[in-house]
C-alpha positions as CSV (number, residue, x, y, z in Angstrom):
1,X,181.0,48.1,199.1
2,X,179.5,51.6,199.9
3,X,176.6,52.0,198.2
4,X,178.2,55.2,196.5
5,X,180.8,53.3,195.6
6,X,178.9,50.4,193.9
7,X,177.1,53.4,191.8
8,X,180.7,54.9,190.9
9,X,181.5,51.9,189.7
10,X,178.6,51.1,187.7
11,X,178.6,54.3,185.7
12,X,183.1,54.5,185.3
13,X,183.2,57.2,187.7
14,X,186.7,57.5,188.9
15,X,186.3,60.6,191.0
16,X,185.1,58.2,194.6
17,X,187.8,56.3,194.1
18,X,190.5,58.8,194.2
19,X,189.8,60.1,197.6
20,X,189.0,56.5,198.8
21,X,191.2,55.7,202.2
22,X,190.1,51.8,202.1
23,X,192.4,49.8,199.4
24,X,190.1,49.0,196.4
25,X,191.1,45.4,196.2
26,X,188.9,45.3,199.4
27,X,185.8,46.7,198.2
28,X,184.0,43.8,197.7
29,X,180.3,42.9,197.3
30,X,178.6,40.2,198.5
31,X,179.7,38.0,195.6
32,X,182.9,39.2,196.0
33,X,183.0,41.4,192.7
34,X,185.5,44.3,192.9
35,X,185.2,47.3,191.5
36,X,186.2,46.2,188.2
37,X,183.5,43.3,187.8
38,X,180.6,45.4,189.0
39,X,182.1,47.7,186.0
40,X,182.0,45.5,183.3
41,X,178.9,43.7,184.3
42,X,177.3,47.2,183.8
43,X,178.5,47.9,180.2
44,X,175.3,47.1,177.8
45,X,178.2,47.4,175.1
46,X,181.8,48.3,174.5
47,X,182.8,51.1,176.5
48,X,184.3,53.7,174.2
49,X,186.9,54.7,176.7
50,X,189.2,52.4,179.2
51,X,190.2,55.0,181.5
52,X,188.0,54.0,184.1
53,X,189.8,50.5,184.0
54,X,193.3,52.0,183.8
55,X,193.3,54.2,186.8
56,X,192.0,51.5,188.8
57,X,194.7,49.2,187.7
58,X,196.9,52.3,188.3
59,X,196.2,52.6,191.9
60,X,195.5,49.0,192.3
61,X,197.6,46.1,190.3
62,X,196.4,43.2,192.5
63,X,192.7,43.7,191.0
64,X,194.2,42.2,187.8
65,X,194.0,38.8,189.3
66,X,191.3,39.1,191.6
67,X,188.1,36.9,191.2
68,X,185.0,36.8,192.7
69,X,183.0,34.2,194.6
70,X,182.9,32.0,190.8
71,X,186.4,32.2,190.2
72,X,185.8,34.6,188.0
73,X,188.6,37.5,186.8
74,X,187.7,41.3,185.3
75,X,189.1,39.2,182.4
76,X,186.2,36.3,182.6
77,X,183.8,39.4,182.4
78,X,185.8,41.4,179.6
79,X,185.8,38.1,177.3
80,X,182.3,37.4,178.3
81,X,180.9,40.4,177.4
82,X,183.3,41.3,174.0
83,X,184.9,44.3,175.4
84,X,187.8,43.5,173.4
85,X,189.6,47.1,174.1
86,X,189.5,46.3,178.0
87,X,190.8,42.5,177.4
88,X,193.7,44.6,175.5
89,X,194.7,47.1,178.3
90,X,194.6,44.0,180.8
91,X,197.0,42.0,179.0
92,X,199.4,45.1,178.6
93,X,198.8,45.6,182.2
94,X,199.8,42.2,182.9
95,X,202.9,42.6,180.8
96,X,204.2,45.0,182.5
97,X,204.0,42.5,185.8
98,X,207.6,40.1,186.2
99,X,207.3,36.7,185.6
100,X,206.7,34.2,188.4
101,X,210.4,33.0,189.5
102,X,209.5,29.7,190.2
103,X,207.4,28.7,187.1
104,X,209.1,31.1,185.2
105,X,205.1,31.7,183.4
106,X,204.7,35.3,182.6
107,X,202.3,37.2,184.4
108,X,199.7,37.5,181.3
109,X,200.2,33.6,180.4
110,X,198.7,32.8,183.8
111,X,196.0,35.7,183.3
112,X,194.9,34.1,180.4
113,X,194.8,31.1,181.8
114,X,193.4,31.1,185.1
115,X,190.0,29.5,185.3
116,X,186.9,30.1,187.1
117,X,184.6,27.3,189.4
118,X,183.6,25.9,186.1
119,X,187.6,25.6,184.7
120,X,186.1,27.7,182.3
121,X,189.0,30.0,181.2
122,X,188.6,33.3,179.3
123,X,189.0,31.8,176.4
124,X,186.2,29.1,176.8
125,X,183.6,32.4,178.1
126,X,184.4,34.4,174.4
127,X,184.1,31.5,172.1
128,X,180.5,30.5,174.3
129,X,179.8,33.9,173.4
130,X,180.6,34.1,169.8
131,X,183.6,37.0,170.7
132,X,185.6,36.6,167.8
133,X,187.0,39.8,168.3
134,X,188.5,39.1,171.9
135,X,189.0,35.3,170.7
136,X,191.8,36.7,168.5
137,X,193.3,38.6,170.9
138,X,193.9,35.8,173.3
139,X,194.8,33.1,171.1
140,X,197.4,35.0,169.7
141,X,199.2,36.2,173.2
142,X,199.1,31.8,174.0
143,X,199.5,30.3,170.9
144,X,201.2,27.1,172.6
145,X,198.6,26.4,175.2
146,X,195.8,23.9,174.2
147,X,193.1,25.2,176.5
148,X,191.5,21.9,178.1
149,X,188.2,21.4,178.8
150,X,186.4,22.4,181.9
151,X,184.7,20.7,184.4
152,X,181.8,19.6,181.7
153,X,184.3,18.3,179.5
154,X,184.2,20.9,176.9
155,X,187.0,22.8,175.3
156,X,186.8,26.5,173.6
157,X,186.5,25.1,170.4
158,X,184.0,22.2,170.8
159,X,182.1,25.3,172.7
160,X,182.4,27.1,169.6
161,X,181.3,24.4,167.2
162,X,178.1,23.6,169.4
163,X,176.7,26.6,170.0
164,X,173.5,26.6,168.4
165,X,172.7,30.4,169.3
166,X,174.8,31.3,166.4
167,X,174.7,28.7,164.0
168,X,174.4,30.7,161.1
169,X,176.1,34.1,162.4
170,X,179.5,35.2,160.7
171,X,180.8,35.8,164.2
172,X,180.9,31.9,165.2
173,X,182.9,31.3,161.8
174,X,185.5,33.9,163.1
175,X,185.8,32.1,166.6
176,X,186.3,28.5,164.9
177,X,188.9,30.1,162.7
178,X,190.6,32.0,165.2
179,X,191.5,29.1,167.7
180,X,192.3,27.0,164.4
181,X,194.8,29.4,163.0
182,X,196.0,30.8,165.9
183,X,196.8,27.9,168.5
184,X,199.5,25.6,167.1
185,X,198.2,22.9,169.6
186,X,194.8,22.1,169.6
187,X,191.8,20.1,171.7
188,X,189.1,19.2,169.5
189,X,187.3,17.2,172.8
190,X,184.6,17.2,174.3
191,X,181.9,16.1,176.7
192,X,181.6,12.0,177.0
193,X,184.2,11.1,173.9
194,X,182.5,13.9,171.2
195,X,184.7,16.3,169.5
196,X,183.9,19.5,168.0
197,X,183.3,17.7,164.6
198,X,180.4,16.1,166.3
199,X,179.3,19.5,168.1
200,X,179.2,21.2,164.0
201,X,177.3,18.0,162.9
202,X,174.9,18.2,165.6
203,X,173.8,21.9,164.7
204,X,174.1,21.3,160.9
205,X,177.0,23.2,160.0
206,X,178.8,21.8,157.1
207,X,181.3,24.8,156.5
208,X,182.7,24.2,160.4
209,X,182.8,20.8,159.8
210,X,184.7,20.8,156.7
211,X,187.4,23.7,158.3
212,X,187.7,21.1,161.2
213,X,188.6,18.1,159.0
214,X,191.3,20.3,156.7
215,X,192.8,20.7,160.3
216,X,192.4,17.6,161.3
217,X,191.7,14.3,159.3
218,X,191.1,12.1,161.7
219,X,188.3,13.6,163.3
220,X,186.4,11.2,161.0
221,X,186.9,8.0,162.8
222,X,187.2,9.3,166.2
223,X,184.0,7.5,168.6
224,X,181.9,9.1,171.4
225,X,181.2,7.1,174.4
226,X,178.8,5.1,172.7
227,X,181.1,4.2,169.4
228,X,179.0,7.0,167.5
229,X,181.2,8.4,164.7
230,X,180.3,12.1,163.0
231,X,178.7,10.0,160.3
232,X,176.6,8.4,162.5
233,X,175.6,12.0,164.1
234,X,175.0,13.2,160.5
235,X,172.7,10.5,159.5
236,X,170.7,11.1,162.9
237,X,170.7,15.0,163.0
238,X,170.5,16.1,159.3
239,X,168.0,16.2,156.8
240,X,169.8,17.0,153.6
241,X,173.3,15.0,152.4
242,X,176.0,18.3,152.8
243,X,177.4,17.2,155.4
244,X,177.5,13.5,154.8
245,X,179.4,14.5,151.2
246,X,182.0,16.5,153.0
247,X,182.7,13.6,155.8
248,X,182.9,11.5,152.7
249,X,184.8,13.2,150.8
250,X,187.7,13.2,153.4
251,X,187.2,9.8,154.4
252,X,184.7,7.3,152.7
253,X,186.0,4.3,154.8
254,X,184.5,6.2,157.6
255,X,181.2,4.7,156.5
256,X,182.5,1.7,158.0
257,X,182.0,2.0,161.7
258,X,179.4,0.3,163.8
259,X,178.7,1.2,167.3
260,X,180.0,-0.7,170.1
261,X,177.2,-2.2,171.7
262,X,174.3,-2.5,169.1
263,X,176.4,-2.3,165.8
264,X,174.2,0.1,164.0
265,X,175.8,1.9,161.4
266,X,175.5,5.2,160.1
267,X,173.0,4.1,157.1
268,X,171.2,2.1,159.7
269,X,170.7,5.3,161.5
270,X,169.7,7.2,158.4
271,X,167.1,4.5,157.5
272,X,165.6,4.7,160.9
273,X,165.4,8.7,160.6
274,X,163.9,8.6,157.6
275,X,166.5,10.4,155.7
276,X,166.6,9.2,152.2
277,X,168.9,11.3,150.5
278,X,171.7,10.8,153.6
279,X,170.8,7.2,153.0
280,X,171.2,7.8,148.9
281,X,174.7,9.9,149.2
282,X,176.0,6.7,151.5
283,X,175.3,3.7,148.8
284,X,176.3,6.0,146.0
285,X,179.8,6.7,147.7
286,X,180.0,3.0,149.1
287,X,178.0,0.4,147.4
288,X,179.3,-2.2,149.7
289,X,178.4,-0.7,152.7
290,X,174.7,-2.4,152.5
291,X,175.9,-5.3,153.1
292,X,176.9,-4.3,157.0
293,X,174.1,-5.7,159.5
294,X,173.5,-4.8,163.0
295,X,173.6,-7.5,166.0
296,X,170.3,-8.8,165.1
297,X,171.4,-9.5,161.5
298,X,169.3,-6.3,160.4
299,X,170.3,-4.4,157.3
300,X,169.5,-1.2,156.3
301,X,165.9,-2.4,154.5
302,X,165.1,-3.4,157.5
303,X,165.8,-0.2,159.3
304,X,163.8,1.2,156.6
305,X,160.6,-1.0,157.4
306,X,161.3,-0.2,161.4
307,X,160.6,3.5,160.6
308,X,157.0,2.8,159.4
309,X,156.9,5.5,157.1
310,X,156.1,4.1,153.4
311,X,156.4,7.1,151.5
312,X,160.4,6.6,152.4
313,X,160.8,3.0,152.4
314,X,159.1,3.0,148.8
315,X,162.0,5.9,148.1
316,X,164.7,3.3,149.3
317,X,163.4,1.2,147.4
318,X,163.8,2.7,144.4
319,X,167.7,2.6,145.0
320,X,168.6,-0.6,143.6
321,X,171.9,-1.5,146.4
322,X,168.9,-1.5,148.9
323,X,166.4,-3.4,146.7
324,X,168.7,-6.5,146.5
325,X,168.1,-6.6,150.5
326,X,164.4,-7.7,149.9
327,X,165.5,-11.5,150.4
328,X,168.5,-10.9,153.0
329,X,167.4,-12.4,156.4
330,X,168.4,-11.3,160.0
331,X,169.0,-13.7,162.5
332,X,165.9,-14.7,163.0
333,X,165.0,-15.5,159.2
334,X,162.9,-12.9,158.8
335,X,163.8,-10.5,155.4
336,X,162.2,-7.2,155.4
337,X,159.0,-8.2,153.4
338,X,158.8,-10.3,156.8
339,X,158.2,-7.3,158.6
340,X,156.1,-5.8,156.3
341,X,153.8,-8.5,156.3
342,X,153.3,-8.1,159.9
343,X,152.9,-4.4,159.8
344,X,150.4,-5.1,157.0
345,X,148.4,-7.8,159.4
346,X,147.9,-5.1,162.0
347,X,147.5,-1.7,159.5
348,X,145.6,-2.8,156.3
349,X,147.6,0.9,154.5
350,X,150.9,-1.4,154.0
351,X,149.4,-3.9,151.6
352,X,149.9,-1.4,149.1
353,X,153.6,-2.3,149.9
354,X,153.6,-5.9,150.0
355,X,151.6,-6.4,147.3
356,X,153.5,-5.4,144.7
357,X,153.6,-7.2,141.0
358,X,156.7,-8.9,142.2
359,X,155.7,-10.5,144.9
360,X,152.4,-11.8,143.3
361,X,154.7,-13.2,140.8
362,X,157.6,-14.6,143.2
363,X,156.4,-14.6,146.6
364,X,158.6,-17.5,147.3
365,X,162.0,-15.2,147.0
366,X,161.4,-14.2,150.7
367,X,161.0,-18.3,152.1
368,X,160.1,-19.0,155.6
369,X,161.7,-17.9,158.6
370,X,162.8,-19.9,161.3
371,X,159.2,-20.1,162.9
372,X,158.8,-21.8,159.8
373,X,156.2,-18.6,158.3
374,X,156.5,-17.3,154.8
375,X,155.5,-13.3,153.9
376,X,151.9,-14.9,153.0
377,X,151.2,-17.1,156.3
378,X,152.3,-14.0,158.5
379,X,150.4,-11.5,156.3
380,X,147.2,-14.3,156.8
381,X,147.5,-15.6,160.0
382,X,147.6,-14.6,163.7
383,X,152.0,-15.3,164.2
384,X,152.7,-11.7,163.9
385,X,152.7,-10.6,167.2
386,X,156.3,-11.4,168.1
387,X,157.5,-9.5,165.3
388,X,155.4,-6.9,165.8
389,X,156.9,-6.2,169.3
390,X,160.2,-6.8,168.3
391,X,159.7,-4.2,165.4
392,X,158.1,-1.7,167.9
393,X,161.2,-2.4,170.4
394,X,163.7,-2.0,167.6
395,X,162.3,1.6,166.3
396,X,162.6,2.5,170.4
397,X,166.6,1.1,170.4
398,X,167.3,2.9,167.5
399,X,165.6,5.9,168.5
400,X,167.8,6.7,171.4
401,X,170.1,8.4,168.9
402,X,173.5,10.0,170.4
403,X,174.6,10.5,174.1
404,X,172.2,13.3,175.5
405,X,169.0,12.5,173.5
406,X,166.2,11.1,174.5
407,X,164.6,8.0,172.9
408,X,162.7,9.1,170.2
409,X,159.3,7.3,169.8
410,X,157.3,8.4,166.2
411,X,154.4,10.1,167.6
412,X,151.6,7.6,165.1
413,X,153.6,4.5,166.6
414,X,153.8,5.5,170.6
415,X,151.7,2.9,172.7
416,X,150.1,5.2,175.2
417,X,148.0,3.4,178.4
418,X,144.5,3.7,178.9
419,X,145.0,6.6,181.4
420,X,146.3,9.4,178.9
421,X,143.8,7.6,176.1
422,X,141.3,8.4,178.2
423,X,142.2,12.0,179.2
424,X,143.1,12.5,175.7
425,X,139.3,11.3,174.3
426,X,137.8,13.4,177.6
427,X,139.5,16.7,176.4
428,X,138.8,16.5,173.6
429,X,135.0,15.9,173.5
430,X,135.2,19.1,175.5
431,X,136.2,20.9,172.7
432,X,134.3,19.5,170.6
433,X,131.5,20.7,172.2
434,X,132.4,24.0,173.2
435,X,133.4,24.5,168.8
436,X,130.0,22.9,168.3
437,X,127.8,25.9,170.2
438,X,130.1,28.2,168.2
439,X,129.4,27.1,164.9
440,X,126.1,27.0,165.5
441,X,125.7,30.0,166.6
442,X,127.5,31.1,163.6
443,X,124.8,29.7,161.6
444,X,122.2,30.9,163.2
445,X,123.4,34.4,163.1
446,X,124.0,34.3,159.3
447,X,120.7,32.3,158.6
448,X,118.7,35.0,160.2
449,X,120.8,37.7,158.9
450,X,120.3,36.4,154.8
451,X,116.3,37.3,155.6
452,X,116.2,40.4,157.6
453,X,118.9,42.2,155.4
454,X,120.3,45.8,155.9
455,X,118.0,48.5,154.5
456,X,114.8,46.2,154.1
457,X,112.6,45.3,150.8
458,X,110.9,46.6,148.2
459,X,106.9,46.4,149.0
460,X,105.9,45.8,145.2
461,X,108.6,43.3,144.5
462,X,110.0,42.1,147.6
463,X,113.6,42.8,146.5
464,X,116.3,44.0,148.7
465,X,116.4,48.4,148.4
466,X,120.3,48.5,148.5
467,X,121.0,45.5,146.2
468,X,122.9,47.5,144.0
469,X,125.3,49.1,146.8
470,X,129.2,47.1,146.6
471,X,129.2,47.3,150.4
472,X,125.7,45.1,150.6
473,X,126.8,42.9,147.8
474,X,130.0,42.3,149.9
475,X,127.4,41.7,152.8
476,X,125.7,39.0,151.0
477,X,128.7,37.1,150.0
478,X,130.4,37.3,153.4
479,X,127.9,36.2,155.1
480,X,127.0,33.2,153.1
481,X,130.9,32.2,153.3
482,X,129.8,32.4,157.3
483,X,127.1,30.3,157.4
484,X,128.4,27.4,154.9
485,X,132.1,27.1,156.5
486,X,129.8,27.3,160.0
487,X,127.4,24.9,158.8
488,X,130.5,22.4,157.4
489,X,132.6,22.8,161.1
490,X,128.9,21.5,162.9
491,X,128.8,18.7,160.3
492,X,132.5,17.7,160.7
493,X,131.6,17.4,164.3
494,X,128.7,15.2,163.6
495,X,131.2,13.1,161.6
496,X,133.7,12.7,164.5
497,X,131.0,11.7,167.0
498,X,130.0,9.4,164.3
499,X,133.0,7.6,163.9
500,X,133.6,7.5,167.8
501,X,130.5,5.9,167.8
502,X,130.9,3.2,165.1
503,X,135.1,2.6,166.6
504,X,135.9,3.0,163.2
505,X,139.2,4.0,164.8
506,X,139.5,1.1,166.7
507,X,138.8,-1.5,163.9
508,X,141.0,0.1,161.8
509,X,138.1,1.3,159.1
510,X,139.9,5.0,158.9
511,X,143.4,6.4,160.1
512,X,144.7,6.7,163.6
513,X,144.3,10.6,163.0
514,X,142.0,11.1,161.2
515,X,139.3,12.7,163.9
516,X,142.4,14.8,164.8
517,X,142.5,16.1,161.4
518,X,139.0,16.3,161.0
519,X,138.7,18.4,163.9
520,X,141.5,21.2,163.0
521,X,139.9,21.2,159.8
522,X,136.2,22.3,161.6
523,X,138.5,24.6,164.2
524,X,140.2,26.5,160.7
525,X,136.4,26.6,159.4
526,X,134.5,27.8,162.5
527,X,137.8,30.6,162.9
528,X,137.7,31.7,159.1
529,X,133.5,31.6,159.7
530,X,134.5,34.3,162.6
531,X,136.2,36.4,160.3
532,X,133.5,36.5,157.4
533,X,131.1,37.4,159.6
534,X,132.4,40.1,161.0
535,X,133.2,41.5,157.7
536,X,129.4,40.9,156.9
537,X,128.7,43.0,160.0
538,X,130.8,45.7,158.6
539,X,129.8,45.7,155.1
540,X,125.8,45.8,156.0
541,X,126.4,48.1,158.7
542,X,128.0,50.4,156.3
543,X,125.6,50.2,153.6
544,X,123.3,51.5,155.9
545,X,124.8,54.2,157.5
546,X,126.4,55.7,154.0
547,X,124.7,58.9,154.9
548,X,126.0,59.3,157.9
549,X,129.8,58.9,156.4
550,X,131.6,59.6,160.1
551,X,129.4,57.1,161.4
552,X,129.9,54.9,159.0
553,X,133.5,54.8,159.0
554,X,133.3,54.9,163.0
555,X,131.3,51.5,163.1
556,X,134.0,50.3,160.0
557,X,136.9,51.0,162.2
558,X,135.9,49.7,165.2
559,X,134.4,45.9,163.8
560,X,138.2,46.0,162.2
561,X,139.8,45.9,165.3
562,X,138.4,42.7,166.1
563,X,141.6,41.3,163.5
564,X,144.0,43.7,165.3
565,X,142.8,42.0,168.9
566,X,143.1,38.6,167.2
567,X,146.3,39.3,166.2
568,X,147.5,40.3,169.8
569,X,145.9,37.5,171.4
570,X,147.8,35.0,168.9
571,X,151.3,36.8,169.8
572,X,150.4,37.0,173.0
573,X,150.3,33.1,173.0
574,X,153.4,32.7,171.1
575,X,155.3,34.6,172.8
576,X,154.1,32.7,176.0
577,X,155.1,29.4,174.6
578,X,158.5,30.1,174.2
């Protein structure tokens, strides 16, 4: 294409192409875009007019159907894009065409249904791009054609469902709504067994979900690949219990199905995840539910120990369905207070757990497993370490959640080899000594500061002159916030080589993180320290140079940018981590 041409085209400029002796339909560019795709690929927004579009179909019908080197039709583009007057004047265009003789398929059905290199129809490009508009428009002119997926497995309305770039936009309601009520046949499918019930689950959207299931029941029960129903996917992907209440409320029985290979449930999930009011709206709605067990002959209590969080397993505890599982065994005779007692042999935090008043007063209810080791012997002696791994390699199975994911490892239980310990420890000391020097230079600056003060002393009484001023009293107190939160940061540092030095760590004295906390706590310090003493710096400087007001306010202005550069430099690095 003439490079005159190809700027015609960009800005609508018919006048070119009127005088052109070459047919249009064979100005091409090196992706094989006509006029009409290098047209709408140039249109930030809807063009007010379709003239351009119009004259060129005029002069040209074959450009209706012709696609580029990605399969892709001006209608692709016009969907894509949500120029939803266009995708109107090319299906009356197309109208106007006869029908193919052979198929008897009328010239717009097989517009709107040709596909690109991706069997991604127009259809399946306007629902990915939240056109609800356009999505109207072409559902209505093919009610009876379902749409199938494309080469990824995904149909327009498990596109719809899943896209996460407009979760919570009106728009992506619109483009559910419109395939639902406006195709009389359906595909819910999706990639590797999902359907768009999972797709809604999976991005938390409980109003989709529940317009899905008044369409279609049975969306409930149907599996993924892996046997994972949308319960399942709600238990793993949601924190709050609105979408587990409307997948009940259709279908409580629902709460039934294990996965194929594992047997895992949905409140297995849930208690793995942590997600104790998904795992409360499941008992409440089916009480008999806790009774299901995985392959191992885990229940949910289990699950619920394998998660290593106590704050939630105490929670479950508290619902009584679940405390009745205290004295269920798995397969291997071990109840859950079994596995506590090993997590309590290793991390001295769960004793709170195990001992509790009823197990001091019946800490026979749990009896031995089939090592022959009761709650106490494990808790006591050194026979732990098989179910420790076998607790670690069950919160790893149950972590690899739905098709797509990867495993998910908690961060405080993730074994990590000696290499990337080591790297870890080396960076940061590093830090720690480069936050050292600044704090104490901090400290030393608003030391000497507190004795040579702005303005001087009296030379009878020794008092500072401008002790009276609000600036210098604003001085004073800013810079003895500098030098104590400075002084603290050095002394958290001390602390942190201190406990390095003891392996207080190591022998399990203090918490796996606590140097990590200890250290953001001396980084917030040592930052805030920053702050206050540029403030003091302002404040004295002012107090001095009252008389001189320009000056003054000058030297104010120009120690307050220091927050402005702070505040560029911290969106700078945000905007970098993206």
């Amino acid at each position: 294409m003439d490079p005159v041409l190809f700027k015609a085209a960009e800005a609508g400029n018919i006048g070119p192409f009127e005088n052109c002796q070459t047919c249009l339909d064979q100005l091409l560019t090196p992706d094989e875009n006509t006029i009409l795709h290098v047209y709408l690929k140039n249109q930030s927004s809807e063009p007010e007019s379709t003239d351009f579009v119009d004259k060129i179909l005029e002069r040209c019908p074959p450009l209706l159907f012709k696609a580029n080197k990605r399969g892709e039709t001006p209608l692709h583009l016009a969907a894509r894009y949500g120029h939803s007057n266009v995708v109107e004047l090319l299906i009356h265009r197309a109208k106007a065409l006869p029908s193919d003789p052979e198929s008897r398929v009328t010239k717009v059905k097989m517009m709107l249904r040709m596909t690109n290199g991706e069997r991604d129809t127009a259809l399946h490009e306007a629902a990915r791009n939240s056109q609800s508009r356009v999505v109207n428009i072409l559902t209505k002119e093919d009610r009876q054609f379902s749409y199938p997926a494309n080469v990824h497995g995904e149909t327009p309305l498990y596109i719809a469902a899943s896209n996460v770039l407009s979760a919570w936009n009106k728009e992506r309601g619109k483009v559910v709504d419109g395939i639902l009520t406006n195709c009389i046949s359906v595909d819910y499918g999706g990639p590797n067994g999902r359907t768009a019930l999972h797709a809604a689950i999976r991005v938390g959207d409980d109003e989709t979900a529940r317009k899905l299931l008044e369409k279609e029941k049975k969306l409930t029960k149907t599996t993924d690949e892996n046997g994972w129903s949308p319960l399942h996917y709600a238990a793993y992907f949601n924190r709050t219990n609105r979408i587990v209440q409307v997948l009940l409320e259709y279908d409580a029985s629902a709460a039934y199905i294990a996965e194929t290979e594992k047997k895992r449930t949905a409140l297995h999930i849930a208690a793995i995840r942590g997600r104790v009011d998904v795992v409360k709206e499941i008992v409440s709605r089916c009480p008999a539910f806790c009774e299901l067990v995985d392959n191992r002959g885990w229940n949910a209590l289990h699950y619920a120990v394998a998660r290593k969080d106590i704050k939630a397993l105490e929670e479950c505890l508290k619902i009584p369905e679940l405390a009745r599982l205290k004295t269920e065994k798995d397969d291997e005779g071990n109840t859950p207070f079994h596995l506590i007692a090993a997590l309590a042999h290793e991390q001295k935090e769960w004793e709170s757990v195990l001992y509790t008043d009823s197990y001091h007063c019946r800490r026979e209810i749990y009896g031995l497993n089939k090592r022959k080791l009761g709650v106490n012997e494990i808790r006591q002696g050194n026979f732990a370490d098989q179910i420790q791994k076998e607790l670690v390699e069950s919160l790893r199975d149950v972590g690899k959640g739905p098709i797509g994911r990867k495993p998910l490892i908690l961060k405080r239980e993730e074994k990590k080899n000696n290499e990337e310990i080591k790297g870890e420890n080396e960076a940061l000391s590093k830090a720690r000594e480069s936050h050292l020097v600044v704090a104490a230079l901090i400290a030393t600056v608003t030391f000497a500061a507190a004795f040579t003060l702005p303005g001087g002393y009296k030379s009878d009484r020794g008092t500072a002159i401008l002790a009276k001023k609000a600036a210098f009293i604003v001085f004073v107190i800013s810079d003895t916030i500098s030098m104590v939160l400075s002084i603290l940061a050095v002394f958290i540092h001390f602390l942190i080589s201190l406990i390095h030095g003891f392996e207080m760590v190591k022998d399990k004295d203090i918490g796996e993180h606590t140097t990590d906390i200890l250290f953001w706590v001396a980084t917030l310090f040592t930052m805030i320290g920053m702050g206050t003493m540029i403030i003091a710096f302002i404040t004295g400087t002012y107090a001095v140079l009252e008389p001189s007001l320009w000056l003054a306010i000058s030297t104010c202005v120009i120690g307050l940018s220091f927050f402005f550069l702070v505040f560029l430099v911290f969106r700078f690095i945000r905007k970098g981590s993206w």
